[in-house]
DOTOR-120546 format. One record per residue (C-alpha): x negated, y negated, z. Coordinates in steps of 0.001 Angstrom, whole numbers, plus 500000, padded with zeros to 6 digits. Example, Ala and Ser with C-alpha at 12.3 -4.5 7.8 and 13.67 -1.06 7.14 Angstrom:
487700504500507800/486330501060507140/
REM end
This chain:
420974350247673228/424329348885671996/425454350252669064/426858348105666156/429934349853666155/430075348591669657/428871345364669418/432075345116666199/434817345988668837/433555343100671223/433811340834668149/436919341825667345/437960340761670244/435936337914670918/435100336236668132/432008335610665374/429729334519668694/428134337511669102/426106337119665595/424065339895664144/420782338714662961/420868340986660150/425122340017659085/424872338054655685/428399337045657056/430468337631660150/433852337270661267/436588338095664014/436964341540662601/434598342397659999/431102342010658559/429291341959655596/425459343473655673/423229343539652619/420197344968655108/419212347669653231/417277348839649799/419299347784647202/421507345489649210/422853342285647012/425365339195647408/424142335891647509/426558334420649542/429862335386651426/432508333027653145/436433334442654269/439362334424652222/441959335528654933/442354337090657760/440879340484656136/439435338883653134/436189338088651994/434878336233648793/431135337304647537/429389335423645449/427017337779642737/424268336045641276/420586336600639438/417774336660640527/416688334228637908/417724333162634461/418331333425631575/418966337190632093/420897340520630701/424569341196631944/423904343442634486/425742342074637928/423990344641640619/426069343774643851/425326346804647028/426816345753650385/428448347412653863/432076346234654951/431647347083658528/434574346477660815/435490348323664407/439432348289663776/440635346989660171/441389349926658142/441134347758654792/439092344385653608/440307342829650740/436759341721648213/436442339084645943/433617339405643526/432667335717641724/429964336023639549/427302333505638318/425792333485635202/427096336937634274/430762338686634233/432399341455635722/431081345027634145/430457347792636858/433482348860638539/432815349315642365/431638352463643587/432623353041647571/431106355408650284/431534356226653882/427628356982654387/425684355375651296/425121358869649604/428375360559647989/429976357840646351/433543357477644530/434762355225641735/437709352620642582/440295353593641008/439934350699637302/443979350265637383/443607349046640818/440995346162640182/442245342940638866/439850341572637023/440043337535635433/441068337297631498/437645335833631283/435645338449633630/434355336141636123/435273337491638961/436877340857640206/439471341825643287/440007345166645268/440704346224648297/438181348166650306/439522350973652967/437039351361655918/436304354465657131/435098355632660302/433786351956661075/431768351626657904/432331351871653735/429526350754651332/430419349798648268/427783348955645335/427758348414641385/426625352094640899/425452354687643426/422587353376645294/419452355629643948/416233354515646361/412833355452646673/414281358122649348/416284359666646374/412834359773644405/410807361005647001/413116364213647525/413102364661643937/409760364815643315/408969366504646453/411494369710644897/409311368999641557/405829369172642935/406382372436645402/405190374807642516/402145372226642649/402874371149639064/403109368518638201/400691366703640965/401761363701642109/399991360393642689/399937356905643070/398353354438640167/399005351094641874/400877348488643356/403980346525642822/403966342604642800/405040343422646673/402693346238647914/404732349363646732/403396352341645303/403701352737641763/404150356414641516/403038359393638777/403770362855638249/401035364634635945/401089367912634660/397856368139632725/395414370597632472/393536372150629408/396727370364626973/395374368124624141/398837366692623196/400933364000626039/404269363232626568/404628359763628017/408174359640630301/409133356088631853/411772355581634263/413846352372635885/412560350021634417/415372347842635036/417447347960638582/420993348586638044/420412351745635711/420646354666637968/422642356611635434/419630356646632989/417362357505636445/419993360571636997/419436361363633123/415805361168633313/415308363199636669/417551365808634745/415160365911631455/412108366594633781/413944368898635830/414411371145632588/411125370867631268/409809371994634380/412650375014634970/409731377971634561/411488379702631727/410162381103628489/410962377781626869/409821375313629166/406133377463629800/405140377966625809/405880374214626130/403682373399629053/401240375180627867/400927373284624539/402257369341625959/400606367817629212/403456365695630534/403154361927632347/405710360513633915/406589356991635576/409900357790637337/410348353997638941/408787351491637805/410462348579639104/410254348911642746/410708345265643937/413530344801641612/415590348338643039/414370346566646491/416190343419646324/419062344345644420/418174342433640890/419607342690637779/417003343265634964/413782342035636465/410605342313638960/409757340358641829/407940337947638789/411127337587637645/410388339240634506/412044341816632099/409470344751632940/410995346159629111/410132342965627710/406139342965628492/404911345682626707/402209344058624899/401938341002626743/400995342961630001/401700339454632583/403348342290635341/401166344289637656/404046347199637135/403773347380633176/400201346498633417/398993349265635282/401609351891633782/399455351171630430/396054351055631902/396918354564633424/397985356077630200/394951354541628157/392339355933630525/394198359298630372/393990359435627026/390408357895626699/389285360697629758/390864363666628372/390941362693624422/394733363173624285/397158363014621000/399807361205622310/402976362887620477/406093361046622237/407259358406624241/410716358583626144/411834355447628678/415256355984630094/417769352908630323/421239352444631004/423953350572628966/427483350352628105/427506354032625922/425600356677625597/422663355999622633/419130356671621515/417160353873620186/414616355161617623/412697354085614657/413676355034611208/412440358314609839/410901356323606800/408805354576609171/406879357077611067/403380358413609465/402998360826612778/405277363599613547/407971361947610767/410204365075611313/410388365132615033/413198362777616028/415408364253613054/414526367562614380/415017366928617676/418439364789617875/420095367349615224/419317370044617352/420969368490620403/424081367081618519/424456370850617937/423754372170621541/426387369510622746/428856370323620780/429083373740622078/430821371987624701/432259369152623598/433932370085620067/433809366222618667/430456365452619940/429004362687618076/425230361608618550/425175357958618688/421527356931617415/420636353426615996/416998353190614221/415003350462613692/412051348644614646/410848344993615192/406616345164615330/406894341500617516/409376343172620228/407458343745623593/409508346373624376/408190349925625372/409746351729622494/407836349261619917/404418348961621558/404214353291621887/404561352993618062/402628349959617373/400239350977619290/400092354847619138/401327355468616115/404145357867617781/407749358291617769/408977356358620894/412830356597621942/414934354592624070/417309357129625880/420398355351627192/423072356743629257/426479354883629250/427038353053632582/430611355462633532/428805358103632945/430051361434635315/426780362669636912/428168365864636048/428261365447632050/424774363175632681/422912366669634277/424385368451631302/423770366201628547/420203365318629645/419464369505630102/420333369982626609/418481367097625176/415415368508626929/415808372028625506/416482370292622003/413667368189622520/411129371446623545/412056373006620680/411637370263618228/408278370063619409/407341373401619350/408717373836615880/405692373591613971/402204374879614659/400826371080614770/402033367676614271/398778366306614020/397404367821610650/
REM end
């Protein structure tokens, strides 16, 4: 079989006739692919004789800011392609992330980009490496990246994983349970929307310390069954969308309205675990990305269950984090809108628990995520176990 690589070097040299069927655009020199998970630019057309414009648009509209672009500059002898980003019906806001095989990933340097007064499009200059450099909004985090997490997470056999249903497209809609003779539930909820890997890397790091086998995290197993839904939104990771499902729908925006198979089924799970087992549901968590780092919350005057566990909790981690980072501030903004059909108001509506929205800033270092995430997690253990019961 001919490789690509190959078949590049004959195009070079012969021109865009030999056509892959899988290019989104081809030229004498270099090719664009979006033929993979994730993969996104709706169209492509050349700009010079090593440049390339992209278009970047929704998947529908009206929609959040969040411009997910993921595609390959392939090209047999170029050692640089010069990238024009134009977007539609959004602006420029995640600075390109490059990599030579689509799993260690760099930032572009931001002094290097130039980006319009009015951010509607974005310029760079991609180096090709070794035939090949991806180059996406953030690092590309797939269902490959899941499955060898939870794989590592499930080897201990807790928590068991399974599958509760399918996406709008026939994908598994997986769940990790660890529940066994607990009468209190944490509910965890992960990627809901695409582009937000950095809350994914958060969330992944939360688990991963309340299942690290220590003193801490076994009293608190012992006492708190935990649920998780690490990826929710398979379609939408699939295609490379913005903010919504295959329905073209804000998954975080039907929480109550239930119209999406994903959000649907999340919530029948949990209600027949609860129903089954007669679980106290004590907390809710869903893990997001934005532009800073923040935790969405109710107001401490208006819980009635557990009113002393966010307090407890986010004090506790300001605290831990500033043990290494001396000004450490905890950004939290409280409130709560009954009518929103967001996760974070229907676990309280409906449940009559604190539910958080935990939001990692978009830059993020994965580094400072892992770190930030394992001390939230210990804080968040501890707040919990703080009192004999939160349900008297």
């Amino acid at each position: 079989m001919v490789s690509r690589l190959a078949i590049l070097a004959l195009t070079a040299l012969l021109g865009p006739t030999l056509a892959f069927a899988d290019a989104l655009c081809e030229f004498k020199g270099f090719s664009i692919f979006t033929d993979f998970e994730g993969g996104a630019a709706a169209t492509c057309e050349k700009a010079g004789e090593a440049a390339v414009r992209l278009t970047i648009k929704p998947e529908n509209t009206p929609i959040n800011n969040s411009p997910w672009y993921a595609f390959k500059v392939e090209s047999a002898h170029l050692d640089r392609v010069d990238i024009k980003l134009e977007y539609q019906d959004g602006t420029h806001r995640y600075t390109p992330k490059l990599s030579s095989d689509g799993f260690k990933w760099v930032e572009y340097p931001v002094d290097r980009l130039i980006v319009a007064d009015d951010k509607s499009y974005v310029a760079f200059s991609v180096p090709i490496k070794d035939g090949m450099t991806w180059v996406a909004a953030q690092p590309l985090l797939g269902i490959d990246a899941y499955r060898k997490w939870w794989d590592t997470l499930t080897s201990s056999a807790t928590p068991e994983y399974s599958v509760i249903g399918k996406s709008l497209e026939g994908r598994d809609l997986s769940r990790l349970l660890a529940l066994d003779e607990q009468t209190e539930l944490l509910v965890v909820l992960g990627r809901q929307h695409p582009p937000e890997t950095t809350g994914a890397i958060a969330m992944m790091a939360f688990v991963n310390r309340l299942f690290a086998g220590d003193e801490l995290s076994q009293k608190f197993l012992n006492r708190v069954g935990v649920v998780i839904y690490p990826f929710i939104n398979r379609d939408g990771v699939q295609h490379g969308h913005w903010r919504h499902n295959l329905g073209g729908k804000d998954l975080n925006r039907d929480w109550g309205p239930f119209e999406q198979p994903e959000s649907m089924q999340v919530n029948q799970d949990i209600a027949r675990l609860v129903t089954a087992k007669n679980l106290k549901l004590g907390y809710m968590l869903d893990f997001h990305s934005t532009w800073y780092d923040v935790f969405y919350t109710q107001r401490d005057s208006d819980y009635t269950l557990r009113p002393e566990m966010t307090r407890a909790w986010l004090d506790a981690f300001e605290l831990s984090m500033r043990e290494v980072e001396s000004d450490f501030e905890l950004n939290r903004k409280s409130s709560h809108n009954p009518d929103s059909p967001t996760s974070k108001s229907y676990f309280f509506e409906e449940y009559k628990i604190p539910a958080t929205t935990y939001e990692i800033g978009d830059e993020a270092p994965i580094s400072r995520i892992q770190e930030y995430a394992r001390r939230s997690a210990e804080s968040f253990m501890q707040a919990w176990l703080s009192e004999e019961s939160w349900y008297e």
